[in-house]
N, C-alpha and C positions, 0 to 999 in steps of 0.2 A: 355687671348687669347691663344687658342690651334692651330693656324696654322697659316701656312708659307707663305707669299708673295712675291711678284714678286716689288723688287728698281723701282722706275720710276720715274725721273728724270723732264720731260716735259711732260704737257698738255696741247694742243691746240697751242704752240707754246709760252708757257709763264713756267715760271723759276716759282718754287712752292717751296711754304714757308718749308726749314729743310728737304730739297731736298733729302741730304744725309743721314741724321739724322737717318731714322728709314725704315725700309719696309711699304712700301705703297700698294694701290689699286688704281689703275685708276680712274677716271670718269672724265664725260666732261668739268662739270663747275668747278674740284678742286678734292683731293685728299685727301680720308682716311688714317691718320697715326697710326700707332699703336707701341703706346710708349715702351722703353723694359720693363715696369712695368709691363705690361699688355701681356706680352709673357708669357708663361709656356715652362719650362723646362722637361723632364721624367724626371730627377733626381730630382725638384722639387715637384711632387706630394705626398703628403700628410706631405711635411716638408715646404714648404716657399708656401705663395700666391702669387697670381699677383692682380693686379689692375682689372676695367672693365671698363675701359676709353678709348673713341677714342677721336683724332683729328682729323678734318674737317680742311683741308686748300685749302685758296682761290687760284685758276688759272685766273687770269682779264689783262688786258693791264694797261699800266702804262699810263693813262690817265694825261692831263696835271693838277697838285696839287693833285695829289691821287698817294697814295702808297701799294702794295700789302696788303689786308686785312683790308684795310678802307673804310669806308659806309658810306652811309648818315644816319642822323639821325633818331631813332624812334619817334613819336610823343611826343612831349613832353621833349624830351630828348638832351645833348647838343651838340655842334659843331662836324660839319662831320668828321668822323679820329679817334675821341677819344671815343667813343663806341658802341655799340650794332645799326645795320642796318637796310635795310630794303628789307635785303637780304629774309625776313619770314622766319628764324630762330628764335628759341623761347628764350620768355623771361617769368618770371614769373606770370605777366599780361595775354600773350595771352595763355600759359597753363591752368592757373585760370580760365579765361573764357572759353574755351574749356571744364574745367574739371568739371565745374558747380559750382567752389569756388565763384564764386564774381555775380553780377547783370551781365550777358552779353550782348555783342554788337554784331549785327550785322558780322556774320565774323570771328568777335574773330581774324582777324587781329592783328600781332605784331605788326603794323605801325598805327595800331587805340585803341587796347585795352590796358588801363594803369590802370583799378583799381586791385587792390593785396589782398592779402589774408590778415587778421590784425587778426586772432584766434592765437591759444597755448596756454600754460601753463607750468608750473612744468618746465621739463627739458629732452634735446637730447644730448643726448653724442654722438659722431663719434669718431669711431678707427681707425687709419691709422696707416703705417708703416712710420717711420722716421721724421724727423725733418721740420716742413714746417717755413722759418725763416719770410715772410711774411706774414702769414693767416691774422693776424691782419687787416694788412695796405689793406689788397686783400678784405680780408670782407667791410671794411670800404668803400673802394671805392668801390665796386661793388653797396651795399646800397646807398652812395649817389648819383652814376649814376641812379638810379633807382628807389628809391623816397622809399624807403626802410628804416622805425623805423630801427636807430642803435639796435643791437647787447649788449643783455648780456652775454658777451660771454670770456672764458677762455682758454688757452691751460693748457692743464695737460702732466707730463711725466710721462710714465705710471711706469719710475722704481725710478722715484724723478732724474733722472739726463737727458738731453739734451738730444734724440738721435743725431747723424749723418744726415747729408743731405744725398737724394738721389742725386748721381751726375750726373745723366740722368735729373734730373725733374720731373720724372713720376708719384711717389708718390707727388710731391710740386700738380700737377694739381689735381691729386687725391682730394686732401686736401681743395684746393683751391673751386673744383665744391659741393664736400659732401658740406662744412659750407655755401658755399652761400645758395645751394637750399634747406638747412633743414630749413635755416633762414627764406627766402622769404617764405615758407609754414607754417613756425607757428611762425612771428615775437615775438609772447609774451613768448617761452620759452625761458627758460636758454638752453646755448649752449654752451657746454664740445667739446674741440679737445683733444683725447686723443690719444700721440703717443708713438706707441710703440717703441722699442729699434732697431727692425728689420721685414723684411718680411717673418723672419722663424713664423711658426705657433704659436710654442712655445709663442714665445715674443707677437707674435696679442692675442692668449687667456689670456695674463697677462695683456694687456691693457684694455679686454673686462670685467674681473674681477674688474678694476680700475673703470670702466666705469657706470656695473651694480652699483655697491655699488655709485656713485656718482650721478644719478638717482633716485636709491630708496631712497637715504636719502633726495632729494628735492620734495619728495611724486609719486614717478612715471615719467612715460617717454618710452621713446626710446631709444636701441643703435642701430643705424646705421651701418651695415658693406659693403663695395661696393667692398671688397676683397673675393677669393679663392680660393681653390684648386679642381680638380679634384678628384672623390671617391675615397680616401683608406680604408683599410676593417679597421682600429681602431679607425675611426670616431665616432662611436657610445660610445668609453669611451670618449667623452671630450661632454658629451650633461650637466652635472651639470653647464659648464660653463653658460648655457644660460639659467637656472632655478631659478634665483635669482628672487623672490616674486617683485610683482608691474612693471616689467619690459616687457617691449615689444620689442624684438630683429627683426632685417628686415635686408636681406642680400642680393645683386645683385644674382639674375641666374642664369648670365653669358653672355660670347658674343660670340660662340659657339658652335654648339651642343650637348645634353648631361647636367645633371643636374651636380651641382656645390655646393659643403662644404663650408659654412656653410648654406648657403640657401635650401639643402634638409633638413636639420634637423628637424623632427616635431614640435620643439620647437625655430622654427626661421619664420617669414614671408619672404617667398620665391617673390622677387620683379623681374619681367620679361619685358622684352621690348614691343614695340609698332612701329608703322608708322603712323605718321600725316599727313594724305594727304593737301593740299593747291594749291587754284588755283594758278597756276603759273602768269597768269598776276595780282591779287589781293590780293594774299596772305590772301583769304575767305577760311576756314575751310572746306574740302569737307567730308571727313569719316577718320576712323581710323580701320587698319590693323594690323595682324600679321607683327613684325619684324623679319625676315626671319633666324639669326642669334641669337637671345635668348635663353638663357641658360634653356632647357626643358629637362624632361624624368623621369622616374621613377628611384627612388633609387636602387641601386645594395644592399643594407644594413640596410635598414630602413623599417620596415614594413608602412601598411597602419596605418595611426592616425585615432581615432574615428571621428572627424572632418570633415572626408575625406569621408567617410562611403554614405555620398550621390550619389558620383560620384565613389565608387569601380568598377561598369561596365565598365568603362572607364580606369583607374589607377591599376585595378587587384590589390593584393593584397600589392601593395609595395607602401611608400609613392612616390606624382604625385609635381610637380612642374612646372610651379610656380604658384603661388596662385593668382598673380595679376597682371595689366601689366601699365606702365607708358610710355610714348615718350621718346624711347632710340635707333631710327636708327640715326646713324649719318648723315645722309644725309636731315636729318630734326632734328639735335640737337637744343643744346640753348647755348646762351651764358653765359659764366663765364669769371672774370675777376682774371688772374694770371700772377703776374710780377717775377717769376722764370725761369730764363734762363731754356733752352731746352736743354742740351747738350750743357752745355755751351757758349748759343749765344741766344739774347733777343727777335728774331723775328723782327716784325714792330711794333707791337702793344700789348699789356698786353692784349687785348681782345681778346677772344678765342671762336670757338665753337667749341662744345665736344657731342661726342654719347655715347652709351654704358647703359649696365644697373646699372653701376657708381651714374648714373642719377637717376635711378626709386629706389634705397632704401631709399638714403636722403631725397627725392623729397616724397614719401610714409613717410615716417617716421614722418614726417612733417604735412602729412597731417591726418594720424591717432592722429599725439600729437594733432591737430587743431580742429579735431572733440569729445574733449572732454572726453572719455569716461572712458581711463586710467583704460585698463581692465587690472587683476590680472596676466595676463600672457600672451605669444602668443599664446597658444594654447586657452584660454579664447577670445581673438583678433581674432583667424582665427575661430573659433566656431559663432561667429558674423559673421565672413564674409560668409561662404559659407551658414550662414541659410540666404544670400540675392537670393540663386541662386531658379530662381522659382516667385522672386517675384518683379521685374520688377524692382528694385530700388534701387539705392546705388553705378551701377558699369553701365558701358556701355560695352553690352556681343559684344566682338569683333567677328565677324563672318566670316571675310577671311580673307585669309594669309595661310601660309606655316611654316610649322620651322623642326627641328631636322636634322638628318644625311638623305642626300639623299631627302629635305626638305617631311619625311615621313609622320610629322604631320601635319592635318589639324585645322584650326580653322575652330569650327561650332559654333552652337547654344548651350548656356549652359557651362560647365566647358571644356575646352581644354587644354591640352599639351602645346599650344604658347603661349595664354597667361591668364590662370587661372580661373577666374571667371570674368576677362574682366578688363578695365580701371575704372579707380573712375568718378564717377558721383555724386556729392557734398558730404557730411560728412554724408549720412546717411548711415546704414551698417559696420561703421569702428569701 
């Protein structure tokens, strides 16, 4: 995250959850946080990433037996307080349906739609920075709140020793959102946490080395990255990292304007955000939008890939991003379930919703592993994706919204700047 907010303390007249915690943004019913992971430094670019994770915290009255940030239950799912609401924020279920993964309902309602995705294969690795000491027990519960086939699932260190906690959290949530929603999108693969030593770049490409090689030896896969940095100009020597045979690399956007390393790289699937509209009294799916805040634009350093070569008109000669877009406004996030103190203090509840395009590379990664195809490369992956543009199927072409600096870009018809050649529309095309 490349910019500065304004503390804000109270909404509507209700005490908001880690108040002090982090710079926030206003809104009515609750408050975007943005963890220090997810901050960018100038001294950090092109040496440490950040995250691409927001928090969403609730503003409500303390109603008598409810305490800030507890819900009533989703369908199907158990006692009010201990998870996921019915606030329509998303869950795995009402994304799926929405996104064309499962038979849908009506709505696509998170208070009505509960069938999941049950595809995958082979194996996802995720890179994070530092030590997450509960992913385990976070996946686990996440899964059984949610009707979720456990997890084959490992943590790896990427240098053979333990990193460090983040003592913010920021990476633990990181961590905590990547593994749930790679999982939920492709329950049947193996599923690598691999962390690195630090959030210097250095140490994430040593993990992403650990990560390729532990993929390709289970026949193919995915590395997931939801970290980055803003463009520096020796980007382009560190592209071998992500050329490793059998492997399909996917990396957040970003949550600000302006394209984002590693996800310009031509040999990365560039994952972009979205807006889910929903009626507000039903919580019935109305359309989907540009998310006004995803990470877009053409490379400063990357020429155009052949790939790309249909929409040059558009992209001029520099590679264009991002290629795809997922539900990552936070103001229509999903929930994820993470028992890592915030700044050292535990909230009300382990349940969390989160935005960002943190969200869209697991969540993608997931669902390219589900559809099967375990193409030889990303660039063989995105050569699949953009031969859908034109032909009505595979992706849902998102057609308004806004995004970049001075929200310059439009979303239209066809390939855009906000959000690529649009959202998924079941596994065909991936």
């Amino acid at each position: 995250m490349r910019f500065t907010v304004t503390t804000v303390a109270f909404v509507g007249g209700f005490v908001l959850l880690f108040s002090n915690a982090f710079p926030q943004i206003s809104r009515a019913s609750g408050t975007v946080v943005v963890p220090d992971s997810s901050r960018e430094k100038g001294e950090d670019v092109g040496v440490r990433s950040h995250t691409n994770v927001l928090l969403y915290e609730f503003a409500e009255p303390l109603a008598p037996g409810r305490s800030p940030g507890s819900r009533p239950p989703v369908a199907g799912y158990v006692s009010p307080g201990s998870g996921p609401g019915s606030n329509f924020f998303e869950t795995p279920a009402s994304l799926a349906c929405v996104y064309g993964l499962v038979a849908p309902v009506s709505g696509c309602s998170p208070t009505v739609a509960t069938a999941l995705p049950t595809g995958g294969g082979r194996a996802i690795a995720i890179v994070d920075a530092y030590d997450d000491p509960n992913a385990a027990g976070d996946l686990a519960a996440f899964d059984s709140q949610l009707g979720i086939a456990s997890a084959n699932f490992q943590v790896v260190y990427a240098t053979g020793k333990k990193p460090p906690v983040d003592p913010t959290g920021g990476w633990e949530i990181e961590e905590s959102l990547d593994i749930e929603w790679a999982h939920a999108m492709a329950p049947g693969a193996a599923l690598f946490l691999v962390e690195a030593a630090s959030s210097k770049n250095n140490d994430l490409l040593t993990a992403v080395s650990v990560a390729d090689n532990l993929v390709a030896q289970a026949g193919g896969g995915e590395v997931s990255m939801s970290w980055g940095s803003s463009e520096f100009a020796k980007e382009p020597g560190d592209e071998s990292y992500f050329q490793t045979p059998n492997v399909v690399y996917v990396a957040s956007s970003g949550d600000s304007p302006g394209p984002l390393w590693p996800s310009v790289s031509p040999s990365v699937v560039s994952a972009g955000g979205s807006t889910v509209s929903r009626n507000p009294l039903s919580g019935d799916f109305q359309t989907e939008v540009a998310w006004a805040s995803t990470g877009s634009g053409p490379s400063a350093y990357f020429p155009i890939p052949s790939y790309q070569n249909s929409v040059a008109g558009i992209v001029g000669s520099n590679r264009g991003t991002p290629d795809l877009a997922f539900d990552a406004d936070p103001h229509t996030g999903v929930w994820i379930y993470d028992s890592y103190p915030i700044k050292g203090r535990s909230g009300n509840s382990n349940w969390k919703t989160v935005g960002g395009t943190s969200i869209s590379a697991p969540s993608l990664a997931g669902i390219i592993n589900a559809a099967g195809n375990f193409y030889t490369s990303s660039s063989a992956e995105l050569t699949a994706i953009y031969a859908t543009l034109g032909q009505g199927a595979g992706f849902n072409d998102i057609q308004s919204g806004t995004c970049y600096h001075y929200a310059g870009y439009l979303a239209a018809p066809g390939w855009d700047f906000c959000s690529g050649v649009g959202s998924v529309s079941g596994y065909q095309g991936k």
